[in-house]
N, C-alpha and C positions, 0 to 999 in steps of 0.2 A: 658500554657497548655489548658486554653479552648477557646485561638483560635485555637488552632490547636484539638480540640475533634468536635469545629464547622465545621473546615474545612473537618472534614472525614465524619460528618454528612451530613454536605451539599451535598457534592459529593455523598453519597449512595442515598438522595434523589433524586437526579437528574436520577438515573440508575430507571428502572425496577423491580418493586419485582417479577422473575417470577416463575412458577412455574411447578412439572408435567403437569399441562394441556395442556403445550406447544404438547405434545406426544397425547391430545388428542381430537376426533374430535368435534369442539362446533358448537354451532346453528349455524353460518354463514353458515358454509357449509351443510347446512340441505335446507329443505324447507323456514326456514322465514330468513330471512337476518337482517333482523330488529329488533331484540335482541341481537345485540352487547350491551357488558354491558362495564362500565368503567376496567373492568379486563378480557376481552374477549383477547385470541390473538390477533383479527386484530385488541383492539385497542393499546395492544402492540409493536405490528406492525407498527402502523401508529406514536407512540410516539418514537417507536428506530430508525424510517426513517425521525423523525423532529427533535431529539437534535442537540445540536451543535457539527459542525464536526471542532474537535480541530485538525485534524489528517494534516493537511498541512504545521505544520511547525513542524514536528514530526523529523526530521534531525535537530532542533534545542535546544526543551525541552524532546523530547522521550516519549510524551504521550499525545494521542490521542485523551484523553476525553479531554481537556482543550488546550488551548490556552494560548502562552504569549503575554499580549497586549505590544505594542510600547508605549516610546521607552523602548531600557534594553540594558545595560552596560554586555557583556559578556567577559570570555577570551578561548579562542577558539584556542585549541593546542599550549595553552604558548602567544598568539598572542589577545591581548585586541579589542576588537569590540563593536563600540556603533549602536546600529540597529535604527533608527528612525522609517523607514519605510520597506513598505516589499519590495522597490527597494535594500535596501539594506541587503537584503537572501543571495543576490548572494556574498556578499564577505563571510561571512559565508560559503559555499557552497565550496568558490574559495578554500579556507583554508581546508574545509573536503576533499577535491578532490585532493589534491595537492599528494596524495601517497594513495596508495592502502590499503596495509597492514600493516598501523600503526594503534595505540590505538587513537581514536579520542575523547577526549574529551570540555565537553563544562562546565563552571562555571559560575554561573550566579553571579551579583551582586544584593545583595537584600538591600531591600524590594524588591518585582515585583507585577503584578498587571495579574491572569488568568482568562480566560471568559471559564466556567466551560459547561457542557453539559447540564447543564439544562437555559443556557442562563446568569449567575448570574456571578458577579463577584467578585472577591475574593483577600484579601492580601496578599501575602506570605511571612512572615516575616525571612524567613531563611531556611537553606538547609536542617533540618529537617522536616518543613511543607513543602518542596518542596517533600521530597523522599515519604514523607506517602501520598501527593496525587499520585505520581506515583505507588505507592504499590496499593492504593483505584481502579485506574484506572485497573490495571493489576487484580485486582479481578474482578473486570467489565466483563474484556474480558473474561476471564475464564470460569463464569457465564454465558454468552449472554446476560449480560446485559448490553452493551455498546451500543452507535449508530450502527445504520445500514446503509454506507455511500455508500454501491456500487450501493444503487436503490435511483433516488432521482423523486421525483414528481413532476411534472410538474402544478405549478400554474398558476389560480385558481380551487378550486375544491369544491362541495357541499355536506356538510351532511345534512342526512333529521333527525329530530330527533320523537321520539316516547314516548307515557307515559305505566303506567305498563298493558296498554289492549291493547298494541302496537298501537292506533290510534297514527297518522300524529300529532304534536305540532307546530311543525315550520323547519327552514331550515337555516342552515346560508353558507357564502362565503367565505371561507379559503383562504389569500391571499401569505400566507407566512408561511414558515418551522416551525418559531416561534410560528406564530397564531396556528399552527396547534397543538405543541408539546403544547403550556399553555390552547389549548381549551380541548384537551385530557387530560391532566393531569390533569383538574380540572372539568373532567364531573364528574355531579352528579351519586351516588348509586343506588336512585330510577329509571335512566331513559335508555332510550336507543338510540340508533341511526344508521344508516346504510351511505354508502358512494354513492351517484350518481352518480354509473358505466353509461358509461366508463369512464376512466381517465388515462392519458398516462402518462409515467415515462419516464428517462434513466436510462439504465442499466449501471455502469464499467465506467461512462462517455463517454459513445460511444451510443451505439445503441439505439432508442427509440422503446417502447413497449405500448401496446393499452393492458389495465388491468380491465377486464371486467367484476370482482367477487370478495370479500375474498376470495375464492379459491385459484383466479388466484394471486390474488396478495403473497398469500402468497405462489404461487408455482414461481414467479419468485423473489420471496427476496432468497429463496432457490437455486435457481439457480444463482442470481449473490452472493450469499457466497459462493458456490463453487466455482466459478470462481475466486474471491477472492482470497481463498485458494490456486488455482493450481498458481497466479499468486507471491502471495508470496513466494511459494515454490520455483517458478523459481529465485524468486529474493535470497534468501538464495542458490540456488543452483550456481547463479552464483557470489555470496562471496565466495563461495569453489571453486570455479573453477580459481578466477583471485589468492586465496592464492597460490592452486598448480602452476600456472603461473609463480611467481614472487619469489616460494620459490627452483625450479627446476629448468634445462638448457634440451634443447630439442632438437630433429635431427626430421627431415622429414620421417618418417618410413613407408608413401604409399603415392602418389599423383598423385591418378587415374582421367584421365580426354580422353574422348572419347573413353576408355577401354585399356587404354595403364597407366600401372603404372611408371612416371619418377622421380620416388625417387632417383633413383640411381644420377639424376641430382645437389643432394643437399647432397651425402654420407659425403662430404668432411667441410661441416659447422655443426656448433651446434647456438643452436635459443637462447638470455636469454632477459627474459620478466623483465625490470625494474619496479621497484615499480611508477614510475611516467607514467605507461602506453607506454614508450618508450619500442622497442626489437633491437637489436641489432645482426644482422648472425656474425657471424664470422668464416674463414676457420681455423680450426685446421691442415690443413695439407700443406698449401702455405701460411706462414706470409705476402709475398708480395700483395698476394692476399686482397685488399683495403675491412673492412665492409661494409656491406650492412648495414643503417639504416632505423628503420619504426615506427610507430605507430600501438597500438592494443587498443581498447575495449572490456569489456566483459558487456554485455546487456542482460533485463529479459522481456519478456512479459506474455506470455503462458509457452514458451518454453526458451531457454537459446542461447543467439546468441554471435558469436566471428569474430570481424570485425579484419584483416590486410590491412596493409597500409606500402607496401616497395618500396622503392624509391630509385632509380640509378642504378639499376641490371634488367635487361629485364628478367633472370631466374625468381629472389623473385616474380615480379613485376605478375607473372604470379598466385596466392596464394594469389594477393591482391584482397578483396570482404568481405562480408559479409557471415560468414557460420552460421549452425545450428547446435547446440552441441549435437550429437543421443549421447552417452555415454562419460564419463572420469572415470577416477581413479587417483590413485597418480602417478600413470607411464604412462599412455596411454590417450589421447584425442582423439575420435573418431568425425570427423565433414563432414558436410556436407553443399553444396553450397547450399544458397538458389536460387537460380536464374537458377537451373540445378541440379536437383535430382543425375543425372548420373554421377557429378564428385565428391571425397572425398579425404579429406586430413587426416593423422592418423600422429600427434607428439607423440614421444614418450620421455618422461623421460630417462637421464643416469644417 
């Protein structure tokens, strides 16, 4: 019991205490910049943008603040896995990917060993201290008080630091995520300090951005957690999309292309999406008539994509491509080619 009362303490230390102030506006964005205090937003900011991002092997332990270090003995949908390294994700992965719409589960064999968000590492002696750090964590997020992993900084970068009559004290050189979250975490009460804009970031893991201000910066942590947001969504939206997929059977109900709809080309098959990503045409109305088989994907980024793949039919074969998901329901898939606005495919559910 008091490793496990250490282990929840541990982990809330590691988060954020924040507070209303987030809602309001503090001296950075004023005229002095230079009184950032050790509870100021940006240096909230700069501390939820350097904990450690446990969120990568998150398809393994389910929780983000933390990490499980290598190696660990798991069993993985009934099927035993010893992980060494992180070459070895992919059989893990191979095993969660093997069907769509099964219950995936993962059990760990403990003890285990997690590198927690505030960089510290920790024992987990059993699947009780495993779930209360994942409860810990899910309070996190809740809060905002989790990392902030969609904006990452680009090292190295300089704070100038200040005493209580805001004169200049010193300066030092931030070289690492770490350096940056233990120098934040453990500035002084009395003092203050500011950051030597400019300082460029990536956003999402893609784009990089020149961040010129507290302002600025905390107007694009803002902006890539939206983006965050809409791309998780797509990703839940298309966990609903491959369930309706694989729990339905489908006909071709419009496949407009150059303004001419030839659905009527496909009246006589019905479409069924396998849990293994396989679909299979088959004609309901000529048994002679040989299936068509293919592959499908259902894909997230922004937006929700649905790739086919049919092979031996110059018809299907015409429907093979990547589309963009505009609407679904439990009956009706509305899609659209990405590569040609102008053509659309509509399955429908029987």
């Amino acid at each position: 019991m008091k490793n496990l009362k250490f282990l929840t303490a541990l982990l809330f230390v590691s988060v954020l205490a924040f507070t209303s102030c987030q809602d309001e506006i503090d001296n950075e964005n004023g005229d002095n910049p230079n009184t950032n205090s050790a509870d100021s937003p940006t240096a909230q900011n700069l501390e939820r943008t350097s904990m450690y991002d446990g969120s990568f092997d998150d398809f393994l332990d389910g929780i983000s603040c933390s990490s499980v270090l290598l190696p660990v003995t798991a069993t993985v949908n009934d099927q035993q896995v010893t992980i060494v390294s992180q070459s070895d994700y992919q059989l893990v992965l191979d095993i969660l990917g093997e069907f769509t719409n099964d219950d995936d589960s993962v059990q760990f064999q403990f003890p285990l060993t997690v590198r927690l968000s505030n960089y510290t590492e920790v024992v987990i002696a059993n699947q009780t201290e495993f779930d209360q750090l994942m409860n810990a964590c899910e309070d996190a997020e809740q809060q905002a008080e989790d990392a902030i992993n969609c904006l990452d900084i680009d090292f190295p970068i300089t704070i100038l630091t200040y005493d209580a009559n805001l004169e200049q004290t010193g300066s030092v050189v931030i070289e690492s995520e770490q350096q940056l979250y233990g120098y934040i975490n453990n500035f002084g009460d009395d003092a203050f300090f500011s950051v030597n804009y400019p300082i460029t970031a990536t956003l999402n893991g893609s784009g990089t951005v020149e961040i010129s201000s507290d302002a600025d910066l905390q107007s694009q942590i803002n902006e890539c957690l939206a983006t965050e947001d809409e791309m998780d969504e797509a990703e839940e939206e298309a966990d609903n999309l491959t369930d309706i997929l694989v729990d339905g059977l489908f006909t071709v109900e419009a496949f407009v292309t150059a303004g001419v709809d030839t659905a009527s080309d496909y009246a006589e098959f019905t479409i069924d999406f396998a849990n293994d990503l396989t679909c299979t045409a088959e004609n309901t109305v000529d048994a002679t008539v040989e299936d068509v088989q293919g592959t499908y994907e259902v894909t997230s980024e922004m937006d929700v994509f649905f790739s086919l793949t049919f092979s031996g039919n110059a018809t299907f074969e015409l429907v093979n491509g990547t589309w963009e998901v505009t609407s679904y329901s439990e009956s009706s898939i509305a899609l659209q080619s990405t590569t040609n606005a102008a053509v659309t495919l509509v399955l429908d559910q029987i």
